[in-house]
Backbone as JSON Lines, residues from 0, in Angstrom:
{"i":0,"aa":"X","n":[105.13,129.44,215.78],"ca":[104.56,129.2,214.47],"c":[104.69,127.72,214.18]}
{"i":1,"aa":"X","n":[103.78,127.42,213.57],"ca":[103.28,126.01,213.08],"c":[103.57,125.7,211.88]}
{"i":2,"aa":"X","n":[104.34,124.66,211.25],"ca":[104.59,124.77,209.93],"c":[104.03,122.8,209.23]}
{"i":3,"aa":"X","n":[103.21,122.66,208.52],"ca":[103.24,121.14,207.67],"c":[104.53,120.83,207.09]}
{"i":4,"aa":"X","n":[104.57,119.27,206.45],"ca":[106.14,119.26,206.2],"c":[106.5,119.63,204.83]}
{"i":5,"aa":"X","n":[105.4,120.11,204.13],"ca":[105.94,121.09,202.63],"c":[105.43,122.7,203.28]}
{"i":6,"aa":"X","n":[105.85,122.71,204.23],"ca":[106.31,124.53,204.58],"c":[105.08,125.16,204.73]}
{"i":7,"aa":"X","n":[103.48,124.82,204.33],"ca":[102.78,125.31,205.24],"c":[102.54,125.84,206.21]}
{"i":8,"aa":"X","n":[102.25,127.24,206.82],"ca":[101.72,127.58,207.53],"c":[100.47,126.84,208.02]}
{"i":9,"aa":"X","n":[100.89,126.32,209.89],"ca":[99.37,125.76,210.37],"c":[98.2,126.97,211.12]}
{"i":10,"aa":"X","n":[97.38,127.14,210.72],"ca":[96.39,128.14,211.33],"c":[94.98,127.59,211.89]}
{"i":11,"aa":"X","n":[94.87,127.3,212.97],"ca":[93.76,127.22,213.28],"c":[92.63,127.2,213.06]}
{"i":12,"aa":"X","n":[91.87,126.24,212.75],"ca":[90.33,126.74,211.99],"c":[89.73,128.02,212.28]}
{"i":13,"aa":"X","n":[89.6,128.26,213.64],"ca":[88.8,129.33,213.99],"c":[89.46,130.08,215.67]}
{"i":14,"aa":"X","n":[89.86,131.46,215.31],"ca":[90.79,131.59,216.43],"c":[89.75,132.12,217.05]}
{"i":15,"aa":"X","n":[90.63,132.01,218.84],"ca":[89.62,132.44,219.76],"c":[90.4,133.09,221.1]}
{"i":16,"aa":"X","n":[89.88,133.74,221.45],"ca":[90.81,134.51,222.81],"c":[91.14,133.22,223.32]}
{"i":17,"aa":"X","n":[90.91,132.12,223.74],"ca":[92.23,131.08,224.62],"c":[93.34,130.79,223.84]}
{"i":18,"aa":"X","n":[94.51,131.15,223.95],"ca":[95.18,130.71,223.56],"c":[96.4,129.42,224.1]}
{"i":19,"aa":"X","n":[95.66,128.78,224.65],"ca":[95.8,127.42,224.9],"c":[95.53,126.25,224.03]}
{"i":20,"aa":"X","n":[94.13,126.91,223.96],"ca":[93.47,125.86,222.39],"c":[94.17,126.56,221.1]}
{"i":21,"aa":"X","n":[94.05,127.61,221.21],"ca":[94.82,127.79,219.82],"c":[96.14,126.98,219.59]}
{"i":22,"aa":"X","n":[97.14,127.04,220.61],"ca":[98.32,126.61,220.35],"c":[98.26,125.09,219.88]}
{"i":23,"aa":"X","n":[97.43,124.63,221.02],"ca":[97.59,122.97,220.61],"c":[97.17,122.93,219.58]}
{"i":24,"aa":"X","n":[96.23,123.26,219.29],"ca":[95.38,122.96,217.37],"c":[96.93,123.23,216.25]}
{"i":25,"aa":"X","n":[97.76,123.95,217.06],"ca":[98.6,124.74,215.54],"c":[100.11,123.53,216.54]}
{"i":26,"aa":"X","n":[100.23,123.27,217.48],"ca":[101.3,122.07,217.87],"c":[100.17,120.78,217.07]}
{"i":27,"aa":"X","n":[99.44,120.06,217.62],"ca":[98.67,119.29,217.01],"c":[98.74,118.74,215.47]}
{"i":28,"aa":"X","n":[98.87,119.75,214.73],"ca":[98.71,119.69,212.86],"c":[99.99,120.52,212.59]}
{"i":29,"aa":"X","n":[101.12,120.06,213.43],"ca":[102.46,120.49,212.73],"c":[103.51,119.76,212.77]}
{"i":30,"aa":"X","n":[104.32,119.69,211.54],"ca":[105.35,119.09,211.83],"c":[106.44,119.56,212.26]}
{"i":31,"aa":"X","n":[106.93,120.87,212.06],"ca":[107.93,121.59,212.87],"c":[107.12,122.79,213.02]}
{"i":32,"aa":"X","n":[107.86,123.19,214.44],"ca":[107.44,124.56,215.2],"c":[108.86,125.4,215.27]}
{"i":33,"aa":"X","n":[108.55,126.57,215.01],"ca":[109.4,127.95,215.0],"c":[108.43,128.8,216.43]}
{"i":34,"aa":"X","n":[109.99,128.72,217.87],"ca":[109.34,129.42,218.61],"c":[109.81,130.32,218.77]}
{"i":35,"aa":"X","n":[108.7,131.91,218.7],"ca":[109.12,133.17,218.77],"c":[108.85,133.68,220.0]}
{"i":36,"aa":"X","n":[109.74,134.44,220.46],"ca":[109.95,134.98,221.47],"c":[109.98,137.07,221.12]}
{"i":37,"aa":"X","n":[109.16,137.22,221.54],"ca":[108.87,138.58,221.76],"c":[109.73,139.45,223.04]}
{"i":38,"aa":"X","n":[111.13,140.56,222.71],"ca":[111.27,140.9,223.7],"c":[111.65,142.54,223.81]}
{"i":39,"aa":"X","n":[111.77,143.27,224.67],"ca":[111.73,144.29,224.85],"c":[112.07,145.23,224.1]}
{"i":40,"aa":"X","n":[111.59,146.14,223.24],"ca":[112.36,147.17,222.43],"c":[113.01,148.5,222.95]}
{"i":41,"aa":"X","n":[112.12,148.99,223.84],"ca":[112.29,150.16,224.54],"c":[113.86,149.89,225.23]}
{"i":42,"aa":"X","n":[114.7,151.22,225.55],"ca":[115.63,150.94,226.29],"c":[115.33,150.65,228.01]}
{"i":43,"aa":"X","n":[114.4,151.21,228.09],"ca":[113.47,151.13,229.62],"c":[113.98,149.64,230.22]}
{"i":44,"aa":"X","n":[113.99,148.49,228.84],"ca":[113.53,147.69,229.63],"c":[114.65,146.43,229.45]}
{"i":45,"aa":"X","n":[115.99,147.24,228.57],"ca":[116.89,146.26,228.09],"c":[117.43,145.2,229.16]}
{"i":46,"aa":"X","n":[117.46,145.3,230.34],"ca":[117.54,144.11,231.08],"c":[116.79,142.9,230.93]}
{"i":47,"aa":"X","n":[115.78,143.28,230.66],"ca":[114.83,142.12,230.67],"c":[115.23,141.76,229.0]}
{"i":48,"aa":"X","n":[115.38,142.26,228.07],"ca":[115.63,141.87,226.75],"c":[117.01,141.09,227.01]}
{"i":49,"aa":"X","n":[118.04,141.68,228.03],"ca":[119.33,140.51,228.24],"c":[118.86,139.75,229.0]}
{"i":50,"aa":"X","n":[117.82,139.5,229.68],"ca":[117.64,138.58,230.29],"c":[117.04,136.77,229.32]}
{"i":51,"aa":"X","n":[116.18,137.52,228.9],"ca":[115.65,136.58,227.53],"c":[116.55,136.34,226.73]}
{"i":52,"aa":"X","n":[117.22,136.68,226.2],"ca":[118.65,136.64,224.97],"c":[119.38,135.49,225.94]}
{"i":53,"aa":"X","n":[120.04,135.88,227.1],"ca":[120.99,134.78,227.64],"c":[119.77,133.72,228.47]}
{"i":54,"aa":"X","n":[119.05,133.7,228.97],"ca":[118.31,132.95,229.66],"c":[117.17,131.55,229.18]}
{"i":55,"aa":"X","n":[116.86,132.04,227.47],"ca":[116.02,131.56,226.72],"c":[117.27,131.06,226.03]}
{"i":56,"aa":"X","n":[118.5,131.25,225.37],"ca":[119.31,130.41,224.37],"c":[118.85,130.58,222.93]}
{"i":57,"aa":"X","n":[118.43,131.42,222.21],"ca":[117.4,131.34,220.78],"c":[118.9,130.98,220.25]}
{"i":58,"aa":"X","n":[117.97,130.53,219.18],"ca":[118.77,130.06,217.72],"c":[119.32,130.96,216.94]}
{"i":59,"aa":"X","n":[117.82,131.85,216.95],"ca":[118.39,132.93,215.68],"c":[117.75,134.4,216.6]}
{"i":60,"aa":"X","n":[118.21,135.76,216.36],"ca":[117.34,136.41,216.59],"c":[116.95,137.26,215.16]}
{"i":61,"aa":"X","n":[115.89,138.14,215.51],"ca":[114.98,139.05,214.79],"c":[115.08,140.8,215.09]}
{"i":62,"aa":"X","n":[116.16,141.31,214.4],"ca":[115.85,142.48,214.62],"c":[114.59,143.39,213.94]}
{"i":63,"aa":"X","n":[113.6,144.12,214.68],"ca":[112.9,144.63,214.19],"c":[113.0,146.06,213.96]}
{"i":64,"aa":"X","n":[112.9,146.67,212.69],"ca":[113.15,148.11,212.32],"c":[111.59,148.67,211.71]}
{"i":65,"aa":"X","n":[111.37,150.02,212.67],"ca":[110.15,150.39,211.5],"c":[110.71,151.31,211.13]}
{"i":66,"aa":"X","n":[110.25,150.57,209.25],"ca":[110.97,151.91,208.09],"c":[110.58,153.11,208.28]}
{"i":67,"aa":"X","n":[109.73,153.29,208.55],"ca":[108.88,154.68,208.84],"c":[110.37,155.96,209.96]}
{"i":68,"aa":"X","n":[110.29,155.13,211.15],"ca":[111.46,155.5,212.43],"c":[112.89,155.22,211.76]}
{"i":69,"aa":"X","n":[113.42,154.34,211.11],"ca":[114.47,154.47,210.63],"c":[115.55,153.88,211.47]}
{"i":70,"aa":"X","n":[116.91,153.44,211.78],"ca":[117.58,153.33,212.84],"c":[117.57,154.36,213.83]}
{"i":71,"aa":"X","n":[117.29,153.44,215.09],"ca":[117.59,154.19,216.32],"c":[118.24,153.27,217.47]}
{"i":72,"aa":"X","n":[118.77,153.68,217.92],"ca":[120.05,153.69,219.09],"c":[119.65,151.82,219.77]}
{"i":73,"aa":"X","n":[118.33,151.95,219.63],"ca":[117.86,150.46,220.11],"c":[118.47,149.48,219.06]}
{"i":74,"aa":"X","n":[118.19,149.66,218.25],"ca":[118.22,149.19,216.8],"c":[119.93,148.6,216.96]}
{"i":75,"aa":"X","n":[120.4,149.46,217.33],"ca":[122.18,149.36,217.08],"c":[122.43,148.04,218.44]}
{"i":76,"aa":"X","n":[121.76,148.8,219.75],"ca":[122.01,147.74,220.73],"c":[121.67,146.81,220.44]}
{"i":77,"aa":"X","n":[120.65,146.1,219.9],"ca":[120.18,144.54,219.95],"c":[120.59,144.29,218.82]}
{"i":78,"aa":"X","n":[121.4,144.44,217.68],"ca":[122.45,143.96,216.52],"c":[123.84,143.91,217.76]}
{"i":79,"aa":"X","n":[124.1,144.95,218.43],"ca":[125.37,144.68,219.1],"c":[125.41,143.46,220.28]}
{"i":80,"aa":"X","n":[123.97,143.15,220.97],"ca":[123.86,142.29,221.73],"c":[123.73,140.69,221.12]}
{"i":81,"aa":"X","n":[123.11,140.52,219.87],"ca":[123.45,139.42,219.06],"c":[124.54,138.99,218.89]}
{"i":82,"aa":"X","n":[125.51,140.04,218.36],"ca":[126.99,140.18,217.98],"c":[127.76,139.64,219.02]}
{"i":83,"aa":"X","n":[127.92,139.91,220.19],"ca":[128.46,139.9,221.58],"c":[127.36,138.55,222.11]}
{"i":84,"aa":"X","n":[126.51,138.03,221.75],"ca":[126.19,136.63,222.41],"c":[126.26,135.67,220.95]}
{"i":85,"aa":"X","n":[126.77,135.83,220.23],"ca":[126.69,135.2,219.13],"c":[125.61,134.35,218.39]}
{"i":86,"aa":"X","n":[124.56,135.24,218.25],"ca":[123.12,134.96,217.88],"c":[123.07,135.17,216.39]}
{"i":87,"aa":"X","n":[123.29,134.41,215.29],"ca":[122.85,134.72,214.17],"c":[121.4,135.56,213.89]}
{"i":88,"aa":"X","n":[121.54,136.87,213.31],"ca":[119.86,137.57,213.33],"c":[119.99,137.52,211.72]}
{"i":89,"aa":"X","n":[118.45,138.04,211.66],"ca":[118.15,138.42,210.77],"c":[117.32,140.16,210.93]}
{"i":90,"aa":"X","n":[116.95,140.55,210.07],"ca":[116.55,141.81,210.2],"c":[114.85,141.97,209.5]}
{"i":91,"aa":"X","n":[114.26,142.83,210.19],"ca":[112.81,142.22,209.89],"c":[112.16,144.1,209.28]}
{"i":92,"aa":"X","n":[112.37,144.81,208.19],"ca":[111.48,146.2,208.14],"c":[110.15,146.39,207.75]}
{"i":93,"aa":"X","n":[109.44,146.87,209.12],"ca":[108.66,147.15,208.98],"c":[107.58,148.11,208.38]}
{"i":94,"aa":"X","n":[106.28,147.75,208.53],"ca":[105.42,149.58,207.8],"c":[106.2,150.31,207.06]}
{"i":95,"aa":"X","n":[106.21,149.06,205.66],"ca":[107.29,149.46,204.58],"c":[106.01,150.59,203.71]}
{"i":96,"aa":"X","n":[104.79,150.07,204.07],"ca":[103.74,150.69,203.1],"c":[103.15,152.37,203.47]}
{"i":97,"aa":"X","n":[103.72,153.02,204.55],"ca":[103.41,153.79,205.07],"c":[104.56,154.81,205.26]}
{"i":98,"aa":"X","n":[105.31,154.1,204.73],"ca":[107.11,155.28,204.65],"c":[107.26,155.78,203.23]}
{"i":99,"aa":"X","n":[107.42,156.98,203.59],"ca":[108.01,157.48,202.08],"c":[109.09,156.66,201.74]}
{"i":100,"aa":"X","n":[109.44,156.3,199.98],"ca":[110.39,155.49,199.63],"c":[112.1,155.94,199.73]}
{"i":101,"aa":"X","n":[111.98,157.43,200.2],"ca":[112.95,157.76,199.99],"c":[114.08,157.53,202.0]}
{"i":102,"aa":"X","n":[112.64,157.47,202.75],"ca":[113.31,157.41,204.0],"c":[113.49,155.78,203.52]}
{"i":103,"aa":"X","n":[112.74,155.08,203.31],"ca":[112.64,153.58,203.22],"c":[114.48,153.09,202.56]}
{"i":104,"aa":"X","n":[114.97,153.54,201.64],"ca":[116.06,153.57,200.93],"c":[117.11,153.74,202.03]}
{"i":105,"aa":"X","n":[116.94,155.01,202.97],"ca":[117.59,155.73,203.99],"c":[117.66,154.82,205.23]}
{"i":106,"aa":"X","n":[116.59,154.35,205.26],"ca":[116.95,152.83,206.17],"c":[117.76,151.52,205.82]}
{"i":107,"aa":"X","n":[117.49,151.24,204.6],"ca":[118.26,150.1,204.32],"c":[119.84,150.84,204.1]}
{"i":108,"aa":"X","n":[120.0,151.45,203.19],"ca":[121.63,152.12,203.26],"c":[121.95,152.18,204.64]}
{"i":109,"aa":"X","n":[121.41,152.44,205.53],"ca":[122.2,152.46,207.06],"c":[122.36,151.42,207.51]}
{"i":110,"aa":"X","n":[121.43,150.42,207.44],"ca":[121.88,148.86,208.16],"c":[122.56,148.42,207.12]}
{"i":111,"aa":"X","n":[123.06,148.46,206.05],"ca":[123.93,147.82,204.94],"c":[125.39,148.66,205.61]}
{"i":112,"aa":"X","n":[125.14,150.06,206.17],"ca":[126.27,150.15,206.16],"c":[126.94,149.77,207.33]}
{"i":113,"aa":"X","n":[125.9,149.99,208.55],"ca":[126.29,148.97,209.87],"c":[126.6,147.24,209.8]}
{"i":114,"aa":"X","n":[125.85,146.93,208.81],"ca":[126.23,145.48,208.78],"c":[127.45,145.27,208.49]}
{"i":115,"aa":"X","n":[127.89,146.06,207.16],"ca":[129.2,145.8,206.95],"c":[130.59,146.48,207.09]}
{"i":116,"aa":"X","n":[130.27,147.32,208.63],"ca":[130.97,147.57,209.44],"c":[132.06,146.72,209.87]}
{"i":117,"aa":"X","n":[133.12,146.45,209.8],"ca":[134.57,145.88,209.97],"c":[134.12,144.91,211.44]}
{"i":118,"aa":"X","n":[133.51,145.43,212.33],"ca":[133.15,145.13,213.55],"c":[132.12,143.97,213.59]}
{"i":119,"aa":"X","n":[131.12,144.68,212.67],"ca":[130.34,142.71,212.25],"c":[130.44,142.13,210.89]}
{"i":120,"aa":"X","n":[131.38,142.89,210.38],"ca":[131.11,141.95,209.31],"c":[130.33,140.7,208.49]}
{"i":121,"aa":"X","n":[128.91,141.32,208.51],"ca":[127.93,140.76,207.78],"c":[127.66,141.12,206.64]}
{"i":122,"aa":"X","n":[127.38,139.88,205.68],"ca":[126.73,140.2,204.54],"c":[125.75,140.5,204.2]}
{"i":123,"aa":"X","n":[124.88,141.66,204.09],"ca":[123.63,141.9,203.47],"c":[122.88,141.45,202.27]}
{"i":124,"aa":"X","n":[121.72,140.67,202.87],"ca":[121.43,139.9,201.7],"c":[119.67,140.82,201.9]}
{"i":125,"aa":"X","n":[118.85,141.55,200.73],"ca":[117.97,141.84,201.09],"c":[116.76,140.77,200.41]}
{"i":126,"aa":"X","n":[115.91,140.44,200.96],"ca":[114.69,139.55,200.43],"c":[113.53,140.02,200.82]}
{"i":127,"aa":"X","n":[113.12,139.81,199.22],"ca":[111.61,140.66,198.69],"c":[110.57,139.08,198.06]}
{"i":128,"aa":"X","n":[109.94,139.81,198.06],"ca":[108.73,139.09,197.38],"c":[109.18,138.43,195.99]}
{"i":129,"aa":"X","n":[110.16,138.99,195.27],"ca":[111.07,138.69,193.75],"c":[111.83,138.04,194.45]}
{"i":130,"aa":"X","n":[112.2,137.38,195.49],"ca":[113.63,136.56,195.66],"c":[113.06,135.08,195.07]}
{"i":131,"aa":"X","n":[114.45,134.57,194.34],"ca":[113.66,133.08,193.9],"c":[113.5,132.63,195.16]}
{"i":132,"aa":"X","n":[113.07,131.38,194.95],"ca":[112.86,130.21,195.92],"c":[114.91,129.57,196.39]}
{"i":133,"aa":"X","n":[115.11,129.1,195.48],"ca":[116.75,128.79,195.39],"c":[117.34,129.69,196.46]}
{"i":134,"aa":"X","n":[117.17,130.89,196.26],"ca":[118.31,131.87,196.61],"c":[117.59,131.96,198.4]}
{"i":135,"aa":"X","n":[116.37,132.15,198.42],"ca":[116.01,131.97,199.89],"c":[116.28,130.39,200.47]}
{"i":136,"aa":"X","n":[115.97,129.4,199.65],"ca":[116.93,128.14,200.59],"c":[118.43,128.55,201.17]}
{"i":137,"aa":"X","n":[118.86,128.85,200.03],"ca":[120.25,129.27,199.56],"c":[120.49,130.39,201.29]}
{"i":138,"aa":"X","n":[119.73,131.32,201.29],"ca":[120.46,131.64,202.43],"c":[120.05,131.65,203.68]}
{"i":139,"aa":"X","n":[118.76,130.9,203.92],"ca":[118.5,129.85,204.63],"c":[119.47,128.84,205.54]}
{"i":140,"aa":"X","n":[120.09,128.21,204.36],"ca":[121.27,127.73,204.78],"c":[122.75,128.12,205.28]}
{"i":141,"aa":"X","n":[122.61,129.03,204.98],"ca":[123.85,130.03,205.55],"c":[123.65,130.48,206.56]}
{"i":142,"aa":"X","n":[122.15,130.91,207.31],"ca":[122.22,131.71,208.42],"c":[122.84,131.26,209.79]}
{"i":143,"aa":"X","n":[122.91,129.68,209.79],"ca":[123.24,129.51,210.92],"c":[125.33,129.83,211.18]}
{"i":144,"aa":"X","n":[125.45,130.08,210.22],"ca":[127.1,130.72,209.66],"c":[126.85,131.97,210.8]}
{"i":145,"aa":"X","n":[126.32,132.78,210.71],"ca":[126.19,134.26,211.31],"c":[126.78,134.99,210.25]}
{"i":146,"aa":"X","n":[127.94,134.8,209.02],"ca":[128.17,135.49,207.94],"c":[127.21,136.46,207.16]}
{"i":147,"aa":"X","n":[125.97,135.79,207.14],"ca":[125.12,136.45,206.6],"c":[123.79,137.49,207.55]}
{"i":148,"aa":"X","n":[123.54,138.31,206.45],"ca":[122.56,138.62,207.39],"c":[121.04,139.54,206.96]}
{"i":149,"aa":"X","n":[120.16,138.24,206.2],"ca":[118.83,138.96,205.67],"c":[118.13,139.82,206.3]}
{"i":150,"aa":"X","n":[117.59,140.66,205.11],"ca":[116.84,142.07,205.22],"c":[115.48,141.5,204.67]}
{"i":151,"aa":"X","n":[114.18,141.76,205.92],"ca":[113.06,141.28,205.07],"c":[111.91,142.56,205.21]}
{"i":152,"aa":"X","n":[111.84,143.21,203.94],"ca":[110.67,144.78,203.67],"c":[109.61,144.22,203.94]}
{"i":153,"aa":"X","n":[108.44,144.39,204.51],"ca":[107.76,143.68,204.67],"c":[106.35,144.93,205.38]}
{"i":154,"aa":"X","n":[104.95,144.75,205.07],"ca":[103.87,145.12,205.31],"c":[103.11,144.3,206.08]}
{"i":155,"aa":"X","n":[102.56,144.8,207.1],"ca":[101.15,143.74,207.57],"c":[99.82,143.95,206.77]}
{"i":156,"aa":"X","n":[99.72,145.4,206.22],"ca":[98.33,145.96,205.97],"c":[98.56,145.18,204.47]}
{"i":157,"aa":"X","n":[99.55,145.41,203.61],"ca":[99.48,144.83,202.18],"c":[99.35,143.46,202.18]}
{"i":158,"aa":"X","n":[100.23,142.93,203.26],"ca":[101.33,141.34,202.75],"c":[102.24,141.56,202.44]}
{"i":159,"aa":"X","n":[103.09,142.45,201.82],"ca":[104.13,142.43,200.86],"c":[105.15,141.71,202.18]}
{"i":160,"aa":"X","n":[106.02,141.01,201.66],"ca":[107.27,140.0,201.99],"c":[106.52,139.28,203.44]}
{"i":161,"aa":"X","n":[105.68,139.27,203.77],"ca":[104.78,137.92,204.55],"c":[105.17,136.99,204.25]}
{"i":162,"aa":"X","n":[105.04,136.31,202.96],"ca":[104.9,135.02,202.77],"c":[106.55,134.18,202.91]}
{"i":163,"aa":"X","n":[107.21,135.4,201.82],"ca":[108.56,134.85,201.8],"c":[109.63,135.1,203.6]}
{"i":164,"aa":"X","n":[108.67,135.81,204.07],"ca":[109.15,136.01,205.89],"c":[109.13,134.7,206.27]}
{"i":165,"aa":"X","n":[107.69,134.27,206.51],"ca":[107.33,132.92,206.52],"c":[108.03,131.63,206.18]}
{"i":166,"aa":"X","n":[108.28,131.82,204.85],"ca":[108.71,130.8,203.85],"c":[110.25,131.01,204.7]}
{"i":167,"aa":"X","n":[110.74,131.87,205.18],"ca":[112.34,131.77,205.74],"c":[112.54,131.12,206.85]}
{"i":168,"aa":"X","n":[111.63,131.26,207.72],"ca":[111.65,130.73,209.35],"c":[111.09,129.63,209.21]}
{"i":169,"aa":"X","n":[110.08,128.6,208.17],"ca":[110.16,127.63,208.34],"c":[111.72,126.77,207.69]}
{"i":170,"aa":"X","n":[112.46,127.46,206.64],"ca":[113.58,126.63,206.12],"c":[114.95,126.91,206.97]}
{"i":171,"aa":"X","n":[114.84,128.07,208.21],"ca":[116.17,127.93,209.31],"c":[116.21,126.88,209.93]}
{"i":172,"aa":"X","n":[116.95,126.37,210.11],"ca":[117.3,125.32,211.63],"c":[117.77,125.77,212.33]}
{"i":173,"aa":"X","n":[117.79,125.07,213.59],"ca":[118.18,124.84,215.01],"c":[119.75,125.16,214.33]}
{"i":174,"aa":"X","n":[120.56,125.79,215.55],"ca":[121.94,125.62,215.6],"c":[122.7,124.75,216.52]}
{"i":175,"aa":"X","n":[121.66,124.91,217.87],"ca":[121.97,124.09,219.19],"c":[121.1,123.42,219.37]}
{"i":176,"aa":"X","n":[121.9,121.8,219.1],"ca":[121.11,121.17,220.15],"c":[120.51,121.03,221.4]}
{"i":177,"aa":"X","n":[119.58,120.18,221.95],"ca":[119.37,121.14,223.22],"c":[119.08,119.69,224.17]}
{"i":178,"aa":"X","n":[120.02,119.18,224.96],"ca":[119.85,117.84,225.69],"c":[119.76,117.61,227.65]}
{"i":179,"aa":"X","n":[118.61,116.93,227.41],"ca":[118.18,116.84,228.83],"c":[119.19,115.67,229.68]}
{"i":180,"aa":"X","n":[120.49,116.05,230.86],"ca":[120.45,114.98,230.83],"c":[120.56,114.6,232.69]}
C-alpha cells in the first residue's frame, strides 16, 4: 500500500491486470509504503506461513478472523506464532456485514478473552469507524510495544472500518531497522 504524506491512500488512475505498472504508479506517487504480505491460513500449509513469518522479518503481523467462522484453531496458531516470534499483530474481523450480531459479539468476547490470557497478555483495544482520530494515533503508537493489541470490524461490501484500517497502517512504523552491510 501506497500512502501521500497527509495519509492518503495512493491508487492508481486506472487499474489493469499488470501489476507491475500498477505498483510503480502507487511506489511512484508515494511517500511511504506499507508492505503486505499475504500468507497461508489453512493448516495444510503452516510451514510455508513459518516460513514467511521467520524468513520475510515483518514488522507487524495481521491476524485475520471471519466473524461469520468465528475462532478457529488457525486463528489461535498464528496469534501463538506472533507471540513466540515476537511480532506485534493486530487483529483484522472480517464479513462483519453478513454475521449475525450475536455470533459477531461471540467472536470478539473470545479474542478479548484469548488476548488477555496470562500467556499473552495483551490489551484489547477495539477500533470502529467512532474511534477518534487521537485515540487511533494514540495506539498507533503503542503497537510497536506488542502490549497492545487492535481489533478492526470491518466490511468490504459496506466499507465499514476500511478507512480507519487504512488510516492505522499508514500511522504504524517500522520496528526494525533493516541495514545492508
Amino acid at each position: 500500500m501506497g500512502f501521500t504524506k497527509d495519509g492518503k491512500q495512493v491508487i492508481p488512475e486506472r487499474f489493469n491486470q499488470n501489476k507491475n505498472k500498477y505498483w510503480k504508479e502507487v511506489v511512484c506517487g508515494s511517500y511511504k509504503i506499507a508492505s503486505l504480505v499475504d500468507l497461508c491460513g489453512h493448516e495444510k500449509y503452516l510451514k510455508t506461513t513459518i516460513n514467511g513469518l521467520t524468513g520475510l522479518a515483518p514488522d507487524f503481523g495481521c491476524v485475520v478472523v471471519g466473524a461469520n467462522m468465528g475462532i478457529q484453531k488457525m486463528t489461535k496458531e498464528h496469534i501463538g506464532l506472533c507471540l513466540f516470534l515476537k511480532i506485534p499483530f493486530f487483529i483484522v474481523v472480517t464479513k462483519v456485514d453478513m454475521c449475525p450480531q450475536n455470533k459477531f459479539e461471540e467472536t470478539i468476547d473470545e479474542l478479548r478473552k484469548i488476548l488477555k490470557h496470562k500467556l499473552l497478555n495483551k490489551f484489547p483495544i477495539e477500533i470502529t469507524d467512532k474511534t477518534s482520530e487521537n485515540e487511533l494515533i494514540k495506539t498507533a503508537e503503542l503497537m510497536p510495544s506488542g502490549n497492545i493489541c487492535p481489533i478492526f470490524p470491518v466490511s468490504s461490501v459496506s466499507k465499514m472500518g476500511i478507512e480507519v484500517l487504512t488510516q492505522f497502517i499508514w500511522r504504524i512504523e517500522k520496528v526494525k531497522e533493516v541495514s545492508i552491510e
